[in-house]
C-alpha positions, 0 to 999 in steps of 0.5 A: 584656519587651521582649526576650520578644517580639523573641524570639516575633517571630524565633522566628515569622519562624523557623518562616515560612522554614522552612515556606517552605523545605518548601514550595519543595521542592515546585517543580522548576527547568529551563532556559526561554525565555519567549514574548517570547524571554527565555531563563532558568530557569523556576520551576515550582510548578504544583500545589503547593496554595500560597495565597502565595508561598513567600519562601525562593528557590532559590539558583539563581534569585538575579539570574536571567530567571525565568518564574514557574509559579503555575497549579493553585493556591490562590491567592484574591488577588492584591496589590501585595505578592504578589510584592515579594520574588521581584521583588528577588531574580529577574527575573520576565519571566512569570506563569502564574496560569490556573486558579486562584480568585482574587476580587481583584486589587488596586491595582499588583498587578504593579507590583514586575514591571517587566519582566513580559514575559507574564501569564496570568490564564486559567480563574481566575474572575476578573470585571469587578469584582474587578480593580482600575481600576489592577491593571495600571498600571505594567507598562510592558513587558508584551506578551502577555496572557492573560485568556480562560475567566474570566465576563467575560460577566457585566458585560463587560471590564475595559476600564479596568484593560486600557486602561492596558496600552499596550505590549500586543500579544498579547490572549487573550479570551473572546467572548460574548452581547453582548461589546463591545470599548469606546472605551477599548479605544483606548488599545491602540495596540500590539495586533497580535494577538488570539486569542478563546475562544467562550462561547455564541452571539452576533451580531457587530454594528458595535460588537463590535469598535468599540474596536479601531479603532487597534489595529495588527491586521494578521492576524484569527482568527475561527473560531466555528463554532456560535458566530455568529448569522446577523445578521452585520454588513456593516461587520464589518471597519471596525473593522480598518482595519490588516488586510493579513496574513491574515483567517480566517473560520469562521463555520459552524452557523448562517450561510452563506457569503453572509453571510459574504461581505457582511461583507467591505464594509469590506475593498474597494479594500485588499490582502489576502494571504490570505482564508480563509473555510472549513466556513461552512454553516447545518446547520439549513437545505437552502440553495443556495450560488451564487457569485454577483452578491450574494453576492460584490458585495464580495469581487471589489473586494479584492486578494487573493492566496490565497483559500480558500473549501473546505467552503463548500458551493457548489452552482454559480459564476455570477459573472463575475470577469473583469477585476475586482480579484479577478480581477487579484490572485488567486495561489492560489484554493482551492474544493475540498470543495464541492459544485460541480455547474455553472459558467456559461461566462463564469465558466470563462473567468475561471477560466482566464485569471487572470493571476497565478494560480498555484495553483487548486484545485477538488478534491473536488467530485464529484457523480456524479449531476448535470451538472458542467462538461465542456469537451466539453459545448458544443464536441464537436458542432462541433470535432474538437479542443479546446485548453485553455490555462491561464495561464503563471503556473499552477504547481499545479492539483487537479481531483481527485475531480471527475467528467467527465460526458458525456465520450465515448470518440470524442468531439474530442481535448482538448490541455492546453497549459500552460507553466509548470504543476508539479504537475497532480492529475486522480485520480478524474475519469473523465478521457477519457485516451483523447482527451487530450493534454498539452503541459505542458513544466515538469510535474514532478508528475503524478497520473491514479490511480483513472481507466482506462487501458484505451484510454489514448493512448500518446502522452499522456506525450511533451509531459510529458518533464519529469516528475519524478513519476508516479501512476497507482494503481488505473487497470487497466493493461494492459501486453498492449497493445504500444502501452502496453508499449513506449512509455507511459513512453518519453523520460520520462527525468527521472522519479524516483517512480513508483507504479503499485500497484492494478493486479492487475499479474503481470508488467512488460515487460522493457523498460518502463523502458529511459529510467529506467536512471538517474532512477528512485529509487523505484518503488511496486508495492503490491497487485498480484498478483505473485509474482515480482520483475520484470525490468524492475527490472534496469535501474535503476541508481539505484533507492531504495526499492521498494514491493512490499507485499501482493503473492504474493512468497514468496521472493527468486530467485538473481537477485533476490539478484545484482540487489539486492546490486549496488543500494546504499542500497535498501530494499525493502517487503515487507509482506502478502506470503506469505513462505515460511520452510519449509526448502526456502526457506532460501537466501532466507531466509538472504539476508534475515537478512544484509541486514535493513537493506535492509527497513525493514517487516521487523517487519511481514512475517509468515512464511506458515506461522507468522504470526508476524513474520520478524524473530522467526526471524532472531534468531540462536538461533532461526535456528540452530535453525532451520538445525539442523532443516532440515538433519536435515530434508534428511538425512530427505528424502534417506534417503527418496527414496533408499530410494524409489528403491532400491526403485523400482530393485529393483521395475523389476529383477524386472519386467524379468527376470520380463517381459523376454521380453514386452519384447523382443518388443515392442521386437523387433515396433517395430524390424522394423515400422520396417525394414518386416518383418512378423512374421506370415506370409501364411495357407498360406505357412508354411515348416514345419507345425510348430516342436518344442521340446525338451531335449537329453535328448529330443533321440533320442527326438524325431528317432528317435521322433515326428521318422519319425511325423510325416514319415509324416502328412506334417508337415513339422517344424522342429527348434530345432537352429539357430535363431540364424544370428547373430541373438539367442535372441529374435529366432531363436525369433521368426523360426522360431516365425513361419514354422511353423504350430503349436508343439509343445513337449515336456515331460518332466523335462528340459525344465523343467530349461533355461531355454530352455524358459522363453524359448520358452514365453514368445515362443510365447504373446506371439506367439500372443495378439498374432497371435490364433492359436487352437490354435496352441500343442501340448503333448505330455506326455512319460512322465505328467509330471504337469499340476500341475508344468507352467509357470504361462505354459502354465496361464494359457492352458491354455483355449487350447492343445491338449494330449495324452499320450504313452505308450510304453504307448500303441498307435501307432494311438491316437497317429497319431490323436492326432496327425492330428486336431492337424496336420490342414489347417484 
């Protein structure tokens, strides 16, 4: 019987480790090192609906630092046995339990652990009563506790069980209505760190935090925003007397920065590093913060070193800190993001003369519509000169977003002096740059964006030689000004960052740059309007990184091509500009495909006629492509511009053959007006009366027929027997045509036979129609030649000619008439 049930037991014990082996699988394990810096291998079991711990381990975690994951999990209890078989096997260093439904935690639950370095018992429901008084004893190497998100608002903390932690230091809890850190918090004499979750609002009174007087916290968080109720008390702080480090407020939504600030009392007369007081406003009320008597009674009794008040809300400065402890510690003192529209006189002095400052920060407080602090306000009237000195310890100074009222273009010059100033931000202030001149011989870092350069003094720059780097983005430079162009960076001769972008800039001045050659590495020029690379970029010898992003550059020049590939190492920005990738743009194109490494937005630069990104063309088979197109593209245009200037050519031929006589007429009528010979004779000085064209077939009929007829009517003629004298055709017709009255031209068969005809037809009605001569053109048709076969040249003015027949039939009577009426003296 006995011997039955030892074998039940084996067989239960059996099937337990099997199930447990199944269950294990579940976790994965990894290298890890735990918050306490205990580098081992974390078992991670998240997840994997276990109510116990499986009792199969890994082979791996055998003697190994563990950190045990239990989060997302079953588990409802936690005991003393919970973990005594993992805890012979490894060496558990954590626990992570969060968000789990545990209703107990009993007696020495972790007593097994004893090197249990961090416990995380986060989201797990977990209230007062369901912890045992001794659930943490005997964790003597415990430093990190996380116990926030469970409803501890109920019946308040576990103080017994937590005060048996003595080696606590690290404490993640909830705050809420009500909550109170008790005496026997006290016992947490190694607490250096506390880190709150906020439930509901609640008030923050003398005994909040009461229990935690001995504990060594050097460094407070308290960020409540919407959490706080207004009564916060003055002694907030007594129960930290250890705080050195830092002490960060945010208890905005329902308080104000005055409250805030009478709840440093406790803080006076100790040293501070760093005061952080930050988005403290009461939204539900319309008040005036002013930094004022009341308001900072407290506060300029500690020794700070960094004080930050940003967001806050201020409306105006009235407290004079001259010659306080403040005002002896302050290092860096930041008031940006206020509201900051005045600042008493006596208050600005002591902003001006810390005597350890060395960075102020008053960004961000700009109030167009209302009076801000303007050195010129009481002094313009008087001097023609303000100097403004600032510490010699001052390294950083923001004005930025500020806004300078009253400040007037012709108002006094203001000098900045400054010795060891490093970094000077002014964009956005109106800052009368017109009128300023900086002696800041350390400045390294300088920005001026969002102001206007249009009147700016060219000199400004020369007390800054220092300067490392330049920001003047969006200030409308002009670079038409000589002044500007030839001086504005002159001696700068240190500076390796300049942005200039904003500034719809065309074009730089070649020799804008000439004191950079050797410093400039990066050169910003985004949103402007240029279309080419500058010049000026040349001379830059060490340049980095260019920025010409969204600009109207379409391609790289053969220059801009030698000019980068003897910069190594730069890249170049190139994105929102219309790049061209049309044939004609190909050598630019391919330049960029060799060099992509040189822009590091290439998949963001888009081809202007595709929209699609460059880099897409560059890929080599599409390239290809894209070169085998452009060159039949090449071939196609070639084709076409040849046949157009082959037909050009062959319409300018028949032009010139068809019009040649028109054209060296007129080319004949400019040379003779340049050698001053006129072409037309004076009225009535006429050599001959008459210029008679003929054949050579005519030639008897002219000088035995109508030769003696004319003769006997007194018609002296002018035969074209020798019309050239060594002069060309043109020029001999002309000549003879010029010193005749009227032409006669005979026409028969034979004379249409001749191209001479032709020419001399042509000159005589060119030099008709230029001279305005009104019958000065005869025809005579010769044995019926019929009128329909004459030369178009003679049809076209026929209106103009005169014209009769000859016919041997005809009676001599009838053609002396003819001929009388025709060569009559007008």
């Amino acid at each position: 019987m006995s011997t039955m049930k030892q074998r039940k037991q084996f067989v239960c014990q059996l099937l337990v480790w099997r199930v447990s082996v199944i269950l294990s699988q579940n976790c994965t394990i990894s290298p890890y090192v735990d918050e306490c810096g205990n580098a081992g291998l974390l078992w991670n079991c998240s997840g994997s609906g276990f109510n116990r711990l499986p009792t199969a381990f890994p082979p791996e975690l055998k003697n190994q630092n563990v950190a045990l994951d239990l989060s997302y999990n079953r588990f409802s209890s936690v005991t003393e046995d919970t973990f005594d078989q993992i805890a012979s096997y490894s060496n558990v260093t954590s626990v992570i339990l969060h968000h789990n439904d545990i209703t107990e935690i009993g007696n020495l639950a972790f007593h097994d652990l004893s090197n249990l370095c961090s416990l995380d018992l986060s989201s797990s429901n977990l209230e007062k009563d369901k912890i045992d008084t001794d659930a943490f004893s005997a964790i003597s190497k415990l430093t990190i506790l996380r116990i926030d998100q469970n409803n501890f608002h109920y019946q308040g903390y576990p103080d017994i069980s937590m005060s048996k932690l003595h080696s606590l230091q690290v404490l993640k809890i909830d705050v809420f209505r009500n909550f109170s850190f008790t005496k026997l918090f006290e016992e947490l004499k190694s607490l250096s760190k506390l880190e709150f979750n906020c439930i509901g609002s609640f008030s923050l009174t003398n005994s909040s935090f009461y229990g935690l007087r001995l504990s060594p916290i050097y460094s407070i968080d308290m960020s409540f925003f919407g959490h706080v109720n207004r009564d916060v008390t003055e002694d907030l702080f007594c129960s930290f007397p250890y705080i050195t480090d830092d002490v960060i407020l945010n208890f905005g939504g329902k308080c104000n920065l005055s409250i805030v600030l009478r709840s440093l009392k406790c803080l006076q007369h100790r040293e501070i590093n760093n005061i952080s007081i930050t988005h403290t406003r009461d939204v539900s009320r319309s008040e005036l913060i002013i930094f004022d008597d009341w308001s900072t009674e407290y506060l300029i009794n500690i020794c700070v070193s960094n004080l930050t008040l940003h967001h806050n809300g201020i409306y105006g400065i009235k407290r004079n800190i001259y010659n306080t402890k403040l005002w002896n510690c302050l290092e860096y003192f930041d008031l940006s993001y206020n509201r900051i529209v005045f600042i008493d006189s006596t208050s600005d002095i002591a902003l001006l003369t810390f005597p350890r400052i060395r960075g102020f920060n008053q960004c961000c407080n700009d109030r167009r519509g209302e009076l801000m602090y303007s050195p010129y306000n009481a002094s313009q009237q008087k001097y023609r000169s303000i100097t403004i000195t600032l510490p010699n310890t001052l390294e950083v100074l923001d004005l930025s977003e500020n806004y300078v009222h009253n400040a007037i273009k012709r108002g006094p010059f203001v000098k900045v002096k400054a010795k060891n100033l490093l970094k000077f931000y002014l964009q956005n202030t109106n800052a009368p740059l017109v009128s300023w001149i900086l002696e800041i011989p350390s400045l390294e870092t300088l920005d001026l964006s969002e102001n206007s350069f249009e009147n700016i003094n060219s000199e400004i720059f020369q007390g800054v030689r220092n300067l490392r780097q330049l920001y003047a983005v969006n200030v409308r430079l002009n670079f038409q000004n000589n002044l500007i162009s030839e001086g504005l960076f002159k001696n700068l001769k240190y500076l390796t960052k300049l942005d200039i972008s904003k500034n719809s800039l065309t074009s730089l001045p070649r020799c804008l740059f000439r004191d950079q050659k050797n410093s400039l590495k990066e050169i910003y020029l985004d949103n402007n309007m240029l279309s080419v690379l500058p010049n000026s970029l040349m001379d830059l010898e060490g340049l980095c990184i260019l920025s010409a992003r969204y600009n109207l550059i379409s391609k790289f020049s053969e220059n801009d091509q030698n000019l980068f590939n003897a910069m190594k190492n730069l890249s170049i920005y190139l994105e929102g500009n219309p790049i061209s990738c049309a044939c004609f743009n190909i050598q630019s194109l391919k330049w960029m495909k060799d060099r992509q490494h040189m822009f590091p937005d290439r998949f963001n630069v888009l081809c202007i006629e595709s929209k699609n990104p460059i880099v897409e063309l560059f890929e080599d088979q599409t390239w290809r492509k894209f070169e085998l197109d452009c060159q039949s593209k090449e071939w196609l245009t070639f084709s076409a511009v040849l046949l157009v200037l082959t037909m050009l050519t062959f319409a300018i031929t028949v032009a010139i053959k068809k019009y040649r006589v028109h054209l060296e007429y007129v080319i004949l009528r400019l040379k003779n007006k340049w050698k001053g010979i006129p072409l037309r004779k004076p009225d009535n000085n006429f050599l001959y009366d008459v210029y008679v064209s003929y054949s050579d077939l005519d030639y008897l009929w002219v000088t035995k027929t109508l030769y003696p007829i004319l003769e006997s009517l007194n018609v002296k003629p002018c035969l074209d027997e020798d019309i050239y004298g060594g002069r060309t055709i043109l020029e001999g017709i002309v000549n003879r045509i010029n010193e005749c009255r009227k032409v006669l031209f005979v026409v028969s068969e034979s004379f249409l036979d001749i191209g001479q005809s032709s020419i001399e037809v042509r000159t005589a009605i060119t030099h008709a129609v230029h001279n305005q001569f009104q019958g000065y053109i005869v025809v005579l048709i010769k044995d019926g030649f019929p009128l329909e076969r004459l030369p178009d040249e003679l049809k076209n003015i026929w209106w103009c000619i005169e014209y009769f027949g000859w016919s041997e039939e005809e009676q001599n009577e009838v053609i002396l008439k003819k001929l009388t009426d025709i060569f009559k003296p007008e």
